[in-house]
N, C-alpha and C positions, 0 to 999 in steps of 0.2 A: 537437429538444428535448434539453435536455443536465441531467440530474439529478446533484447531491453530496448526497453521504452515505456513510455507514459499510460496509461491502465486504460485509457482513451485510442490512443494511438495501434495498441495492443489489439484491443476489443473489435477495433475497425480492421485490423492483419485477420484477427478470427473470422469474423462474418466473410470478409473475400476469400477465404481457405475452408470452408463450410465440409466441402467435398474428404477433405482430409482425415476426418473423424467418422461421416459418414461411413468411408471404406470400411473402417474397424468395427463396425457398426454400433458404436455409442451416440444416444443424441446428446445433438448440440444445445446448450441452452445458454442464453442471455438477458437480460433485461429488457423488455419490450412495453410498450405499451398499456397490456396485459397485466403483465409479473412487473411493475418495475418499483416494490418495497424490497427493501431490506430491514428485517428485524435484529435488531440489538439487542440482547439480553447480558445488563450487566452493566453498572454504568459506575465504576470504577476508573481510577485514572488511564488503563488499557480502554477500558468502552469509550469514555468522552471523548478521549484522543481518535476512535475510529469512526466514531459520529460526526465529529469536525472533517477528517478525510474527506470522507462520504460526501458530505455536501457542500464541500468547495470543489469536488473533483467537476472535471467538464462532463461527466456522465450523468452527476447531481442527481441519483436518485431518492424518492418518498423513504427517509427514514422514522420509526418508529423503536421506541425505546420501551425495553420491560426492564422497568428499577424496580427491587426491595420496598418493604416496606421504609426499612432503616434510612433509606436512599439521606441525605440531605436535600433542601429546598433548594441550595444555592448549587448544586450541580446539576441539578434537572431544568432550574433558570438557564443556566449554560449553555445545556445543548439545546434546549426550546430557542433559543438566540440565533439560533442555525437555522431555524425552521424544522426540527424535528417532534414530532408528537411524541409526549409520553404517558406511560400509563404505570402504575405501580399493582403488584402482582407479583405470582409466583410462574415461571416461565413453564415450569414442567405442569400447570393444568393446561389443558386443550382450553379452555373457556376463557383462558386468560390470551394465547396465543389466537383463538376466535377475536377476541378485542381485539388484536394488534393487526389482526388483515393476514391472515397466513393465507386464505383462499388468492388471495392478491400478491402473496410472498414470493419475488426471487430466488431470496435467499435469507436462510435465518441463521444469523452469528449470535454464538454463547460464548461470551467472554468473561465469567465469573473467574475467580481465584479459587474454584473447586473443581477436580477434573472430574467427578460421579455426579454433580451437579452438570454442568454440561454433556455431559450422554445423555442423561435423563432428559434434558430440553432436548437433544437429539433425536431422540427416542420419539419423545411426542412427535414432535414436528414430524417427524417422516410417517409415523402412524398415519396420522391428517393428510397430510402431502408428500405420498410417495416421490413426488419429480422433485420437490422443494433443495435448492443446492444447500448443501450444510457448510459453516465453518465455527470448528469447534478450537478452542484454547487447550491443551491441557500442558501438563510438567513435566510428566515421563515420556521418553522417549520410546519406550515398550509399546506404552499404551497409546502412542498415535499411531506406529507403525501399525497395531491389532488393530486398532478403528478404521484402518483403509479397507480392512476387508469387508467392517461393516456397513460403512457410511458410503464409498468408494474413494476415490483417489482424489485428492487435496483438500480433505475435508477437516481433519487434525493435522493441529500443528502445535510442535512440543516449541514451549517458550526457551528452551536450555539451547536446542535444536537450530532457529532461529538466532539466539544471541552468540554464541560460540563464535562465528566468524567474525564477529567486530573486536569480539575480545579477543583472538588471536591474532589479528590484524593490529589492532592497538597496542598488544603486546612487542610488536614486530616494529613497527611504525607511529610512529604518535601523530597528533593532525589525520588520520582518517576516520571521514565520518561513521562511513554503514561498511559493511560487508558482508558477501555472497559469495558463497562456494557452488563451484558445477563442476561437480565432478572430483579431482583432484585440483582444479585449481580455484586460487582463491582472489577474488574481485574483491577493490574496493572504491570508493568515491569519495573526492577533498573538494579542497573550496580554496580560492587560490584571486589574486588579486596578480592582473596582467603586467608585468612591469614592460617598460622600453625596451627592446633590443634584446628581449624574453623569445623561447621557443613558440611561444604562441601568438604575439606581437604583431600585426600586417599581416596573416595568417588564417586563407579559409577554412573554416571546419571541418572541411572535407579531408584539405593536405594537413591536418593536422593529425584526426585518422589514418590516413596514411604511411604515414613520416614516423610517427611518435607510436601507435597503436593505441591512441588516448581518444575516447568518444566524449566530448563536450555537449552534455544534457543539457546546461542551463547557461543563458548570458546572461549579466544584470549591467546594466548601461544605467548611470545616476540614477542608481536604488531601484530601477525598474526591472525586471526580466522582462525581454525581448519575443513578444506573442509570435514574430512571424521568423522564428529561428528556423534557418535549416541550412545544408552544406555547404552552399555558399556565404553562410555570413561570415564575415571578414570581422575577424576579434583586433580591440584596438586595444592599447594601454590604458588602466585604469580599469578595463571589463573589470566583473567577477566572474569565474567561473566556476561552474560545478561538472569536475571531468569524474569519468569510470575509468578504470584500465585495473590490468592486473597486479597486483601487491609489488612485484618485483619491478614494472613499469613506470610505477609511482616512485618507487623507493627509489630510483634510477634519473628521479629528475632534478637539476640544477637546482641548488637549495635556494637560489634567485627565484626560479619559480615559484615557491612554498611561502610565500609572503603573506600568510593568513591572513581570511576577510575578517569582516566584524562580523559577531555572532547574528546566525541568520535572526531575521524577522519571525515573530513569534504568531500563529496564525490567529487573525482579525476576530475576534468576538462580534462579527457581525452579521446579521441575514445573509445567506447568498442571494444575488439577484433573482428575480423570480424565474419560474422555465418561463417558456411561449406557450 
């Protein structure tokens, strides 16, 4: 069974299915109280863009950043804008990863533009912190597949690997933004501005999924997205939406529908709100 939704939304399906992993007998780990850093090593336009993630997500945890020397001032300003500490260092010494709170670490992401550069920060980190959940970057698709054996399961992830389905889906259909493949089928997500008398028009979310096979992730009601979204919300003309469904679902819809939005909002350069 393979569930989407929001990394939030997600995380809280895990905790109430605890027992599921259990059986298999792998432990479960999550962000707590305890572990709740994540290290960044890397702070290239891939790192900054997962710094930013990170702490606008509703999970918002303690990030900490290992930049280069080389780093620039004005991308380390950046993501310190977000609230994340940085430290400049080399991520493969223990002393440096000692700085950045490994004993306190979740999870430590290497996202350099070097796939032996991120094993090596792999490497330490698990030295230090056997339990420590790794996510490493690399290029080859070889060589994520052989790091599941070392690291365990979802731990590399090939960029080629990753991008492939938006570029065949883009190739297929233009106007889609992401895509995912499970399996042999291929998922993708548009952005779509609600017209009158539109399939989705007067229209609860719910019979939308139903009807259509189309799951509407996001509403935006004058420029806002709608916090208390769920099956019953009744989509009106003008919404935006952001649906999923399958490439041929999409492709399959009234080109009425396809009235592209304005390009989304570009995420805030600004603190997150503080936790509690």
């Amino acid at each position: 069974m393979v569930f989407l939704g929001s990394i939030y939304a997600l995380e809280q399906l895990r905790l109430a299915n605890q027992f599921s992993r259990a059986a298999f007998g792998q432990k479960l780990q999550r962000p707590d109280k305890q572990f709740n850093t994540v290290i960044v090593c890397g702070l290239g336009r891939i790192g900054a863009r997962v710094v930013q993630m990170l702490r606008l997500s509703k999970l918002c945890p303690d990030v900490v950043v290992v930049c280069s020397e080389e780093t620039p001032e004005s991308a380390i300003d950046e993501v310190e804008r977000f609230g994340a500490r940085t430290i400049r260092g080399d991520a493969r010494d223990s002393a440096v990863l000692l700085e950045a709170g490994i004993e306190r670490a979740y999870s430590v992401a290497a996202m350099f533009s070097d796939d032996l550069r991120n094993v090596q920060i792999g490497l330490t980190a698990r030295n230090m912190r056997p339990d420590v959940h790794l996510v490493l970057r690399v290029f080859s698709d070889v060589l994520a597949e052989g790091l599941t054996t070392l690291f365990g399961s979802h731990a590399a992830f090939s960029t080629s690997a990753l991008a492939a389905p938006t570029l065949a889906s883009a190739a297929i259909m233009p106007g889609v933004e992401k895509s995912f493949d499970i399996g042999a089928q291929l998922f993708g997500s548009l952005e779509l501005v609600v017209q009158a008398n539109d399939i989705f028009a007067g229209r609860r979310i719910k019979e939308v999924r139903e009807t259509t096979r189309i799951l509407v992730i996001i509403v935006r009601r004058a420029g806002q997205s709608l916090s208390d979204l769920s099956l019953e919300t009744l989509v009106q003309p003008g919404d935006e939406l952001v649906v999923v469904a399958e490439l041929n679902v999409l492709a399959a819809l009234p080109k009425a529908a396809l009235t592209p939005t304005s390009s989304p909002p570009a995420l805030k350069a600004a603190a997150p709100t503080a936790k509690p």
